[in-house]
N, C-alpha and C positions, 0 to 999 in steps of 0.2 A: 504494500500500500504506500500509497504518497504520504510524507510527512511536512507538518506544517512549520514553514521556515521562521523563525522568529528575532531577525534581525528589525532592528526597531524599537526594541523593549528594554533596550538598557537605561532607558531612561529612567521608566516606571519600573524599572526592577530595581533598580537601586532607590528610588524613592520609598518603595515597599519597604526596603531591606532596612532603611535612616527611621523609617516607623517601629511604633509598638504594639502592631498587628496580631491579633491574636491568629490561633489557626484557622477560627471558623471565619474571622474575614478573610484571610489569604483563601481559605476554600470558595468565600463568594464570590471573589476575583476571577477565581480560576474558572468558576462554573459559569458566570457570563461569559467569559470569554468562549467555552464550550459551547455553548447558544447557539453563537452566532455563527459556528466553525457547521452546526449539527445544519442549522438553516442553507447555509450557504451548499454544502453536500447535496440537500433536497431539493435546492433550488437548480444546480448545474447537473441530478442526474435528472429533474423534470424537463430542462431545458435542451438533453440530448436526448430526449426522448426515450430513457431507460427505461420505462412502465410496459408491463405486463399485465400482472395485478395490481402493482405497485407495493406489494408486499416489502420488497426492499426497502426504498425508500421510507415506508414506514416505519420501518427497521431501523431507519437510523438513529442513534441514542448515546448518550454517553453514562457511565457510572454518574449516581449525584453526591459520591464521595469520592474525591483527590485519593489517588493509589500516593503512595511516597518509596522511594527508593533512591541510596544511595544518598538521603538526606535533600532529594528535589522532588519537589510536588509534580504530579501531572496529573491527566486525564484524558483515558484513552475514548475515541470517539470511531464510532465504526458502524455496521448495519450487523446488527445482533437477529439470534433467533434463526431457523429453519420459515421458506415458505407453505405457502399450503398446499406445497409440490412436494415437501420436502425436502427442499434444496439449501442448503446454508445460504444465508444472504451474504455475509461477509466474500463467500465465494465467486459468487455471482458480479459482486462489485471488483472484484481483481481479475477478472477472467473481460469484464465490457470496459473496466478500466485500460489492459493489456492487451487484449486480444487473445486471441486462439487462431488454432488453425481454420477453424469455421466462421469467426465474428472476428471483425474487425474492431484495433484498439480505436477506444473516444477520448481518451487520457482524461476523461470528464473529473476527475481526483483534480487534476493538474488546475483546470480551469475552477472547481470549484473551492481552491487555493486562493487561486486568484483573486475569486473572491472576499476572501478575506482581507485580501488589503485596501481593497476600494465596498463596494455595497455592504458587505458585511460586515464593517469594519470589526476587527475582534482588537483591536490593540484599541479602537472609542469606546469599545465597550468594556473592555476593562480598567480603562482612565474614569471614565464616569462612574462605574461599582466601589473604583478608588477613592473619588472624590466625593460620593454618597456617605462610604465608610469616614471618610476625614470629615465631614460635615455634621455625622453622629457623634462625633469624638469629640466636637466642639461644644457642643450643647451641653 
């Protein structure tokens, strides 16, 4: 699967880092930014035309708790669950994302990246969950 590149974020990552955040806002951080990552996936596989049933895309979703490893938070986001074909959805999005010998690749991951830096923006949305959070902290 495509991974999402996160240059850009040093800014707000060090501003996170100079705070006294506790874990469940650094989780709300993470999980807008999730949002937008999960929207913008439905939107570039609705946009290539990926639906079937659209069981996939349905599918897509992320944990709504931060895994941690190696002491860095994440959140994996992907198309969970089997269709009502039986088919793994995660599977289905790597095989129309890449191709096969039978389908052609959409690289529809790639685009729906792209996303993320302009419509979807994931790095406003996580400056505004920031700035939510620091405007609670004022009060």
């Amino acid at each position: 699967m495509a991974r999402f590149d996160t240059h850009g974020f040093d800014g707000l990552i060090n501003d996170i880092n100079n705070m006294d955040l506790t874990d469940d806002e650094t989780d709300e951080i993470l999980i807008a930014g999730a949002e937008q990552v999960k929207k913008a996936w439905q939107f570039a596989a609705a946009i290539h035309g990926l639906k079937d049933t659209g069981d996939m895309i349905d599918s897509i979703e992320y944990a709504k708790q931060p895994k941690q490893a190696a002491g860095v938070k994440y959140v994996d986001i992907y198309p969970q669950g089997i269709d009502r074909k039986g088919v793994r959805n995660a599977q289905k999005a790597f095989i129309l994302h890449l191709g096969s010998s039978n389908i052609s690749a959409t690289h529809w991951i790639d685009d729906a990246d792209a996303l993320c830096e302009g419509e979807f923006s994931v790095h406003g949305a996580m400056h505004d969950k920031f700035n939510e959070i620091l405007n609670r902290k004022r009060r």
